[in-house]
PDB file of N, H, CA, C and O in Angstrom:
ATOM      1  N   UNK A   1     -76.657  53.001 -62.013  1.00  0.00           N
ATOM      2  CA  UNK A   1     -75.257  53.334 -61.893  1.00  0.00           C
ATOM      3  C   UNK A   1     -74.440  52.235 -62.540  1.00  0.00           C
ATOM      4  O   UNK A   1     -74.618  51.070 -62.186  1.00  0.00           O
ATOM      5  N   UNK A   2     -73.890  52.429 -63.116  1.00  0.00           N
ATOM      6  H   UNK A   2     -73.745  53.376 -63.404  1.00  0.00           H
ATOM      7  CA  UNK A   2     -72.940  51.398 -64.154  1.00  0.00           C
ATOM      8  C   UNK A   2     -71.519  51.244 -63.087  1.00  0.00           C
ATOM      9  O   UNK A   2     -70.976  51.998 -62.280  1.00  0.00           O
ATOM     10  N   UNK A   3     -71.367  50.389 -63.384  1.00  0.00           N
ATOM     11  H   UNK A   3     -71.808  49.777 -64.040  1.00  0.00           H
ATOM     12  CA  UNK A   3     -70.443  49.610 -62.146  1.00  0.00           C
ATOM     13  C   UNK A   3     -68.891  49.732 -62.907  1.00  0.00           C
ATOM     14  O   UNK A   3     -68.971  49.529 -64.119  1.00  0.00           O
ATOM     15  N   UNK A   4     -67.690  49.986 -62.477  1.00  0.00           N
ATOM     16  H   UNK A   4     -67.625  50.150 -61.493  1.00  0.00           H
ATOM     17  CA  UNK A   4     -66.500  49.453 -62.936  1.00  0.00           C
ATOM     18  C   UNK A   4     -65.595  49.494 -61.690  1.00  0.00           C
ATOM     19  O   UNK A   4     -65.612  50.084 -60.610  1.00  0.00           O
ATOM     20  N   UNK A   5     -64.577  48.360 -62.489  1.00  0.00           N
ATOM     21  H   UNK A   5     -64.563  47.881 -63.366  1.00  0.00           H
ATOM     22  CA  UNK A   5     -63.480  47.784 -61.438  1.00  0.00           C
ATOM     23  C   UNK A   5     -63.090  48.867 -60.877  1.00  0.00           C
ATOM     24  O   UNK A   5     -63.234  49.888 -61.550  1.00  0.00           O
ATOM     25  N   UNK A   6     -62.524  48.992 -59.594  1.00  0.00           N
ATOM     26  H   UNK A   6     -62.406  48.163 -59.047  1.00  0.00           H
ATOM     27  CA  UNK A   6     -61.618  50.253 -59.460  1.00  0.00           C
ATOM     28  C   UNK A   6     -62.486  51.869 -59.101  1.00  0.00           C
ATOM     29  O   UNK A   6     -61.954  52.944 -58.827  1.00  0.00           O
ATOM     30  N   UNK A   7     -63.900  51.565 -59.218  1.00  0.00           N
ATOM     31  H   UNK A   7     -64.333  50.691 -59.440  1.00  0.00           H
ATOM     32  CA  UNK A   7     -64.583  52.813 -59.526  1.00  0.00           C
ATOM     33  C   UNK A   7     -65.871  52.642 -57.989  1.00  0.00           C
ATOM     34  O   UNK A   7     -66.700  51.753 -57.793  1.00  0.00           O
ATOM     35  N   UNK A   8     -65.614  53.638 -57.316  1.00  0.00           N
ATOM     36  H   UNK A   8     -64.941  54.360 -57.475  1.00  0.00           H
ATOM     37  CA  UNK A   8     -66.263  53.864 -56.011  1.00  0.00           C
ATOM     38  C   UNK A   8     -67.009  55.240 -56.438  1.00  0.00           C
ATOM     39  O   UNK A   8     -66.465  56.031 -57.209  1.00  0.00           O
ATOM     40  N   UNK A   9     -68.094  55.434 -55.969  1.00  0.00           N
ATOM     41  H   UNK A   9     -68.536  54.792 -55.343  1.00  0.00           H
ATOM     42  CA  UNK A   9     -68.790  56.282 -55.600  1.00  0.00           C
ATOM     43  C   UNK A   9     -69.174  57.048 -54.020  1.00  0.00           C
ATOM     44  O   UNK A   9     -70.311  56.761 -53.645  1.00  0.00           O
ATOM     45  N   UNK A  10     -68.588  57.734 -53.305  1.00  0.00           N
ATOM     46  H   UNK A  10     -67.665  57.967 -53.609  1.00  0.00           H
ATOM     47  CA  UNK A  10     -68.925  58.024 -52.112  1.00  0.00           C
ATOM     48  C   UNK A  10     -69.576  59.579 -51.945  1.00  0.00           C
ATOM     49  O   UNK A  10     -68.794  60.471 -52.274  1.00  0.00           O
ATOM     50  N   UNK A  11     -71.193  60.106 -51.376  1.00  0.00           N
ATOM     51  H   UNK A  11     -71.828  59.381 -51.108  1.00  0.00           H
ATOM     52  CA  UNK A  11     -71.605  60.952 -51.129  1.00  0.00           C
ATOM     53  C   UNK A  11     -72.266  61.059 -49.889  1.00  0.00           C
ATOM     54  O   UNK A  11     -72.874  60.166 -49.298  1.00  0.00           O
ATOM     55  N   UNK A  12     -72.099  62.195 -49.555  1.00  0.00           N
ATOM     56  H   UNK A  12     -71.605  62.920 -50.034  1.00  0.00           H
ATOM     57  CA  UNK A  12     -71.715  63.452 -48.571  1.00  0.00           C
ATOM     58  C   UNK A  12     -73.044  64.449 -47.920  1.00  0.00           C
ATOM     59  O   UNK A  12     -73.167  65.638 -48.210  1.00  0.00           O
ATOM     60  N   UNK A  13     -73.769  63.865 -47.204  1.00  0.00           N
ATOM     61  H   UNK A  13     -73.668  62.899 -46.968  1.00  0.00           H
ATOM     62  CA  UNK A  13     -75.068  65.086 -47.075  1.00  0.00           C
ATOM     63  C   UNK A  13     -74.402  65.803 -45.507  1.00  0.00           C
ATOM     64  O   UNK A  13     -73.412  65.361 -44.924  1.00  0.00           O
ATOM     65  N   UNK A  14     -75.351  67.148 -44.998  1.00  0.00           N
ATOM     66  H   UNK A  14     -76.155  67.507 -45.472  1.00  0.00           H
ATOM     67  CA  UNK A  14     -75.349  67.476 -44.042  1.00  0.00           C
ATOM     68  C   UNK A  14     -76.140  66.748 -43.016  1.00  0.00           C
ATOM     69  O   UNK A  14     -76.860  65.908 -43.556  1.00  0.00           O
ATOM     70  N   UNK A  15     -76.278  66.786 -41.466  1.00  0.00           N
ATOM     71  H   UNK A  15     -75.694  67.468 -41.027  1.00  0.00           H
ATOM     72  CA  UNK A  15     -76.766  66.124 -40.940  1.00  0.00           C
ATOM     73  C   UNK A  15     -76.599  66.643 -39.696  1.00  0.00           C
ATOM     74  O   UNK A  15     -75.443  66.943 -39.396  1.00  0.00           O
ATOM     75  N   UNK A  16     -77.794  66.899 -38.581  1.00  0.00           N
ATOM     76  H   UNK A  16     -78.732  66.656 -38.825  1.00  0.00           H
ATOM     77  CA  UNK A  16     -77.558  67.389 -37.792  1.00  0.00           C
ATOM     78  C   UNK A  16     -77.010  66.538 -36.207  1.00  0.00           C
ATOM     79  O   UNK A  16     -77.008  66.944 -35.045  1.00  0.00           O
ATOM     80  N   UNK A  17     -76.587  65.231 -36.817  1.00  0.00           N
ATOM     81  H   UNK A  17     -76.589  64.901 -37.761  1.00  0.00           H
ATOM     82  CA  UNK A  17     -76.312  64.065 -35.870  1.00  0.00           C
ATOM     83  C   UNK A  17     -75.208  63.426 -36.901  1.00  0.00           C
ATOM     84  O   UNK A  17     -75.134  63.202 -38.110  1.00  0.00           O
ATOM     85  N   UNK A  18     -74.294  63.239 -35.597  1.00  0.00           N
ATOM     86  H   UNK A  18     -74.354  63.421 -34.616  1.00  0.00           H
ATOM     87  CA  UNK A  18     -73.004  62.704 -36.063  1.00  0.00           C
ATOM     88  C   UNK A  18     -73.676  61.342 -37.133  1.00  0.00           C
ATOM     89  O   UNK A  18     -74.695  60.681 -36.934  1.00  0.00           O
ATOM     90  N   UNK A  19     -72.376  61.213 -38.648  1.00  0.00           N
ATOM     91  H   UNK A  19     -71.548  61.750 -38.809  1.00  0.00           H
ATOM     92  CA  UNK A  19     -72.534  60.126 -39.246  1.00  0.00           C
ATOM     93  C   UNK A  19     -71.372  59.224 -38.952  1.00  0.00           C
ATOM     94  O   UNK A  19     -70.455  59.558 -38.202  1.00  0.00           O
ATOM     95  N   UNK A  20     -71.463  57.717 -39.758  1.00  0.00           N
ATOM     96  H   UNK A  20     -72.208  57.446 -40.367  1.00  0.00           H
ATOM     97  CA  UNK A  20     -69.865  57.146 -39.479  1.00  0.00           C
ATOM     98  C   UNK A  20     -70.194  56.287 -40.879  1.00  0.00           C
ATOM     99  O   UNK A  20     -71.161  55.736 -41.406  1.00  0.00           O
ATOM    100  N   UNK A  21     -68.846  56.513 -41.131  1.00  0.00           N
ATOM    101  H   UNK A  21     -68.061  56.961 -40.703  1.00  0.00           H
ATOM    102  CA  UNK A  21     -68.239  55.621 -42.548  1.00  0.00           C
ATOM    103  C   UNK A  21     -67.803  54.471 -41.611  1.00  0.00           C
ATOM    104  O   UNK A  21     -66.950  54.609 -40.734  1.00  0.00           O
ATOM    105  N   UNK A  22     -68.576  53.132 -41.922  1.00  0.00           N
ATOM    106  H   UNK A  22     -69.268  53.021 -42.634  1.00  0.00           H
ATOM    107  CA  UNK A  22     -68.477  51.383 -41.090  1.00  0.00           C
ATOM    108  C   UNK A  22     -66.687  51.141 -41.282  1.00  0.00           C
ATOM    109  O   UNK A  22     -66.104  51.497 -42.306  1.00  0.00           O
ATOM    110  N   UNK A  23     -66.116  50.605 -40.327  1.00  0.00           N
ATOM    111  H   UNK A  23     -66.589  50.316 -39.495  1.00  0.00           H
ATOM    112  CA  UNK A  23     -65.011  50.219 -39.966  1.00  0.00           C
ATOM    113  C   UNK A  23     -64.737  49.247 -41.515  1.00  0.00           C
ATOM    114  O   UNK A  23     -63.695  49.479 -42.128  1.00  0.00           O
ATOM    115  N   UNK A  24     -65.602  48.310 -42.006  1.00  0.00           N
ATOM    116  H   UNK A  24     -66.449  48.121 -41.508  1.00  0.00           H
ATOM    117  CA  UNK A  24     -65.446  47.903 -42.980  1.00  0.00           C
ATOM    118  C   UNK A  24     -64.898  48.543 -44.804  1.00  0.00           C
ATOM    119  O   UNK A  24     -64.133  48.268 -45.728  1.00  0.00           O
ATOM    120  N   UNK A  25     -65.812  49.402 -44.437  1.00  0.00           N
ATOM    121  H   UNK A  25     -66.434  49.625 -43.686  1.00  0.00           H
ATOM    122  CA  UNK A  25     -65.295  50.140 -45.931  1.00  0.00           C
ATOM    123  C   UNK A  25     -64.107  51.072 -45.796  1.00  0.00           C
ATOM    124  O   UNK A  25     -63.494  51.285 -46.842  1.00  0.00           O
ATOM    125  N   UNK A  26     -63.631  51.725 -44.584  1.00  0.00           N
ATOM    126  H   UNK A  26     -64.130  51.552 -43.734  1.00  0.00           H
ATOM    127  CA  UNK A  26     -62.609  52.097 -44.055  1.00  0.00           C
ATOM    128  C   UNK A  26     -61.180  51.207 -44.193  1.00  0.00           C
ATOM    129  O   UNK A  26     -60.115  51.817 -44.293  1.00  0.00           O
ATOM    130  N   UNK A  27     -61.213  49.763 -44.194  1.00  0.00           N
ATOM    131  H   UNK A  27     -62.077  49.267 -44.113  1.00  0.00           H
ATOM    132  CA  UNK A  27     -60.033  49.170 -44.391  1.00  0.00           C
ATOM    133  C   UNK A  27     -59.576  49.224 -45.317  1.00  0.00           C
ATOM    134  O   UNK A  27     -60.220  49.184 -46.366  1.00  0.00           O
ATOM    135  N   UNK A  28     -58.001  49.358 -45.244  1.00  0.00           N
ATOM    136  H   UNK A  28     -57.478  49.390 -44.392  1.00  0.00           H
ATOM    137  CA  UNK A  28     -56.976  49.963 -46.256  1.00  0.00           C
ATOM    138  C   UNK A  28     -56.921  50.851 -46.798  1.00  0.00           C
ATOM    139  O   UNK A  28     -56.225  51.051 -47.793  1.00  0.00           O
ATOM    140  N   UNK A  29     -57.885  51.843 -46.093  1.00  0.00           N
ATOM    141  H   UNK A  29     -58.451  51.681 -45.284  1.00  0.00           H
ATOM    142  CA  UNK A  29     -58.082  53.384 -46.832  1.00  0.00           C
ATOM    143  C   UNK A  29     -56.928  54.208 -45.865  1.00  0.00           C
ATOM    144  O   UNK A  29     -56.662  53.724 -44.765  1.00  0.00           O
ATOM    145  N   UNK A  30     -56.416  55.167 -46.205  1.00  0.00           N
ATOM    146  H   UNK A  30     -56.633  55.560 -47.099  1.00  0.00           H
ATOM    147  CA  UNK A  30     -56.167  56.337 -45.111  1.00  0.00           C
ATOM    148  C   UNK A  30     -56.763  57.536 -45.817  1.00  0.00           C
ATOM    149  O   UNK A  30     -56.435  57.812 -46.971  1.00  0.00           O
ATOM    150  N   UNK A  31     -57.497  58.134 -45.239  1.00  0.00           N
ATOM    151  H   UNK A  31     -57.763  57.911 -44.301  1.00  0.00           H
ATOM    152  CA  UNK A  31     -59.014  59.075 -44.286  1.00  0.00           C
ATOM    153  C   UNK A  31     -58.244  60.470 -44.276  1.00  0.00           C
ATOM    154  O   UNK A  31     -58.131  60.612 -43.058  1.00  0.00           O
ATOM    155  N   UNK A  32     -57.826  61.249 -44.666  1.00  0.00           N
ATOM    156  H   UNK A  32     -57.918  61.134 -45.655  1.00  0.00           H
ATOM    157  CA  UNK A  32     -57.595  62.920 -44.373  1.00  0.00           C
ATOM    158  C   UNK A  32     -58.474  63.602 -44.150  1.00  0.00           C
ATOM    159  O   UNK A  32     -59.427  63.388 -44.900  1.00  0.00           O
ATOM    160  N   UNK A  33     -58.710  64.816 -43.018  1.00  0.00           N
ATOM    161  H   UNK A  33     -57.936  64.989 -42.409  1.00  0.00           H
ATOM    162  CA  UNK A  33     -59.489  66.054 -43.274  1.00  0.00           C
ATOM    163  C   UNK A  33     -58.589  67.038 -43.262  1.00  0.00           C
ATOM    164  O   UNK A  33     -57.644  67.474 -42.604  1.00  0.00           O
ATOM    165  N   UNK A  34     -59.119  67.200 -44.071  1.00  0.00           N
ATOM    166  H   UNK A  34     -59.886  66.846 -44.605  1.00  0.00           H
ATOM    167  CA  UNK A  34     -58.456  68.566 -44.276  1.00  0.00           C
ATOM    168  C   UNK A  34     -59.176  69.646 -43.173  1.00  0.00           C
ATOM    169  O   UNK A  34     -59.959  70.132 -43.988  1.00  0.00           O
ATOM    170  N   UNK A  35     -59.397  70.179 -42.248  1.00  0.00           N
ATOM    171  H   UNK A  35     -58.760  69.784 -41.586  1.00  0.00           H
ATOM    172  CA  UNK A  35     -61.098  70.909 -41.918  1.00  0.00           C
ATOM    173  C   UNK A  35     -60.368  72.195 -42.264  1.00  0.00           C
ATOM    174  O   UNK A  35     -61.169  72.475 -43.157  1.00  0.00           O
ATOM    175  N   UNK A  36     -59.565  73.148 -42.296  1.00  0.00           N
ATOM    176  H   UNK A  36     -58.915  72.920 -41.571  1.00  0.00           H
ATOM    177  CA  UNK A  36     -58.760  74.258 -42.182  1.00  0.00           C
ATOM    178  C   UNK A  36     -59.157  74.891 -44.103  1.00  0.00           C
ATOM    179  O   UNK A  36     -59.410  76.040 -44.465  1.00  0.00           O
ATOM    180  N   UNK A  37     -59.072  73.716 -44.885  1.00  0.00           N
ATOM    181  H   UNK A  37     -58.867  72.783 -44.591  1.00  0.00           H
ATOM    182  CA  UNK A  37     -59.572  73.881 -46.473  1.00  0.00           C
ATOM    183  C   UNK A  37     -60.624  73.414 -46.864  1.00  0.00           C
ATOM    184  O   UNK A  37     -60.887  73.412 -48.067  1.00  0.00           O
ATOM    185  N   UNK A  38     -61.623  72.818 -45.769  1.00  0.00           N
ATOM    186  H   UNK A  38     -61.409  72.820 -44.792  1.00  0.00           H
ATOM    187  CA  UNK A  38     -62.744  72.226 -45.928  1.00  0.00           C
ATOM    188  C   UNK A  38     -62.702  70.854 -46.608  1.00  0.00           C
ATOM    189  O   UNK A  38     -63.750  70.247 -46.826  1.00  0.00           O
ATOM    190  N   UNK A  39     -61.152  70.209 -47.046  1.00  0.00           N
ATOM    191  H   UNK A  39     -60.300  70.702 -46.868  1.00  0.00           H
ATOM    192  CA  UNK A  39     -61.328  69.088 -48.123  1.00  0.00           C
ATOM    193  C   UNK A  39     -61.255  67.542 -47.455  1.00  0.00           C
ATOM    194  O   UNK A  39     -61.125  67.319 -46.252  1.00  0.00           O
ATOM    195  N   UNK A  40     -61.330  66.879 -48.148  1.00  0.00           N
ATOM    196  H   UNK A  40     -61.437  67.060 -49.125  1.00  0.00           H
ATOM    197  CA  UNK A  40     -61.008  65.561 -47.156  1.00  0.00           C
ATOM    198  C   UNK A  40     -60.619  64.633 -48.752  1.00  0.00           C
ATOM    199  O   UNK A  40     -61.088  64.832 -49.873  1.00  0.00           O
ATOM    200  N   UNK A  41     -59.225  63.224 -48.138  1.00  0.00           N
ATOM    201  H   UNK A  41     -58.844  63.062 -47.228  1.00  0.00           H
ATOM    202  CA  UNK A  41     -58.729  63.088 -49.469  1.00  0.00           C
ATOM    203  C   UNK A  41     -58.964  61.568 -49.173  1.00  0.00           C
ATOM    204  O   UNK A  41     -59.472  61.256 -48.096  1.00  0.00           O
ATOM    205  N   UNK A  42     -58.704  60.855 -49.853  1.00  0.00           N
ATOM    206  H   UNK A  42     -58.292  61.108 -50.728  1.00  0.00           H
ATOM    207  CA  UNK A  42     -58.030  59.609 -49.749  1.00  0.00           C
ATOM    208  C   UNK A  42     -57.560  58.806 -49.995  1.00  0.00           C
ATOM    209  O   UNK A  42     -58.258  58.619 -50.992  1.00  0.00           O
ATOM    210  N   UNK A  43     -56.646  57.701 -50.021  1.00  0.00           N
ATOM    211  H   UNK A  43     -56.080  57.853 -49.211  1.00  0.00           H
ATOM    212  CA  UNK A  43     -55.574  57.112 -50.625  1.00  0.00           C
ATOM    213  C   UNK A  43     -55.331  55.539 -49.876  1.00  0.00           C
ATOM    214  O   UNK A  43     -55.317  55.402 -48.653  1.00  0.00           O
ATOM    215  N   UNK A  44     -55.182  54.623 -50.664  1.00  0.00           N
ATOM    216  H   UNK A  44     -55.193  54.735 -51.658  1.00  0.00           H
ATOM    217  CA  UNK A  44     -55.565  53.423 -50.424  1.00  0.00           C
ATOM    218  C   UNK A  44     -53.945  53.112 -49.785  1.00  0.00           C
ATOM    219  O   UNK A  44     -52.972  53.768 -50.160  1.00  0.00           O
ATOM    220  N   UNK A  45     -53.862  52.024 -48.789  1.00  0.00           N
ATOM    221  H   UNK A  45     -54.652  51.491 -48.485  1.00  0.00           H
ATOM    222  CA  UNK A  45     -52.521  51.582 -47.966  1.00  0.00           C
ATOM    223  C   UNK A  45     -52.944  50.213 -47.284  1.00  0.00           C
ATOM    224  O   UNK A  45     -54.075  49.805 -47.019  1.00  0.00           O
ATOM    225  N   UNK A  46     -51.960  49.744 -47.121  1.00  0.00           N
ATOM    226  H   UNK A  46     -51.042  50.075 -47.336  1.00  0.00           H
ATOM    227  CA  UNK A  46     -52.202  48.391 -46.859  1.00  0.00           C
ATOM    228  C   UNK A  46     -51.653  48.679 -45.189  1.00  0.00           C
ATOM    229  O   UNK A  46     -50.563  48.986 -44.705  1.00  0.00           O
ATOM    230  N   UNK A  47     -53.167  48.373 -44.561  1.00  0.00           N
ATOM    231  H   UNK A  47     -54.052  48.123 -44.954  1.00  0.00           H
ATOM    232  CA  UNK A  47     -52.725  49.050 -42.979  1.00  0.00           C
ATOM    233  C   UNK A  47     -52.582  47.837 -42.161  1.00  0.00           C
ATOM    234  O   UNK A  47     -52.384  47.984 -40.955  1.00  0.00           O
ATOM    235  N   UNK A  48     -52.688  46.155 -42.878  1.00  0.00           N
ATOM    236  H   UNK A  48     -52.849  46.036 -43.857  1.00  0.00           H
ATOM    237  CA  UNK A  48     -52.082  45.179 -41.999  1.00  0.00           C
ATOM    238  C   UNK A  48     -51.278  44.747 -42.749  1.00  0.00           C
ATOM    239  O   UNK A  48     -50.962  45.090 -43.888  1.00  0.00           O
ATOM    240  N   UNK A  49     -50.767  43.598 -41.787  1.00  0.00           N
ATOM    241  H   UNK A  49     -51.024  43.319 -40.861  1.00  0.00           H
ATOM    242  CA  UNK A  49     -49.199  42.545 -42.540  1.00  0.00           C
ATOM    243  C   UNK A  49     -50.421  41.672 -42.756  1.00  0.00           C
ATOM    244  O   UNK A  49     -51.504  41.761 -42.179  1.00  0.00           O
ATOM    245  N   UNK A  50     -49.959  40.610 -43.915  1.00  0.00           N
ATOM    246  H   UNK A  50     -49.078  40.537 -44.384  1.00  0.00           H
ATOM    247  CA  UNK A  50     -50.644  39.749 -43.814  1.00  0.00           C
ATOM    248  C   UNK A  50     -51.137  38.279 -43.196  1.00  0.00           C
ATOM    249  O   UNK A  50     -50.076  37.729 -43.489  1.00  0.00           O
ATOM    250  N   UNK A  51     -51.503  37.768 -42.899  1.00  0.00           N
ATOM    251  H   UNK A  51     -52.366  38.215 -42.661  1.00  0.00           H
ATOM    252  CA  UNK A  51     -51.636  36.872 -41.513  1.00  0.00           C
ATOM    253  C   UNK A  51     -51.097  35.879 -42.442  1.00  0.00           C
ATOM    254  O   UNK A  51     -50.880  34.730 -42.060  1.00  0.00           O
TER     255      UNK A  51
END
């Protein structure tokens, strides 16, 4: 996989036991589901002040 700045890769299997995306890679993201259109979005935010 060839790497660039700015460039994430995130995939998606079924599973018959709950999964979790780590509290870590979650920061500064905000997380949508859509479940009603099946989609889920996301968009980067700065969710602290800075210390």
């Amino acid at each position: 996989v060839k790497q660039e700045t700015g460039l994430a890769c995130l995939a998606f299997s079924s599973t018959d036991s709950r999964s979790i995306i780590g509290n870590v890679q979650q920061q500064n993201w905000r997380i949508v589901f859509d479940v009603a259109n099946s989609q889920i979005g996301f968009a980067q935010e700065q969710c602290a002040a800075p210390a």
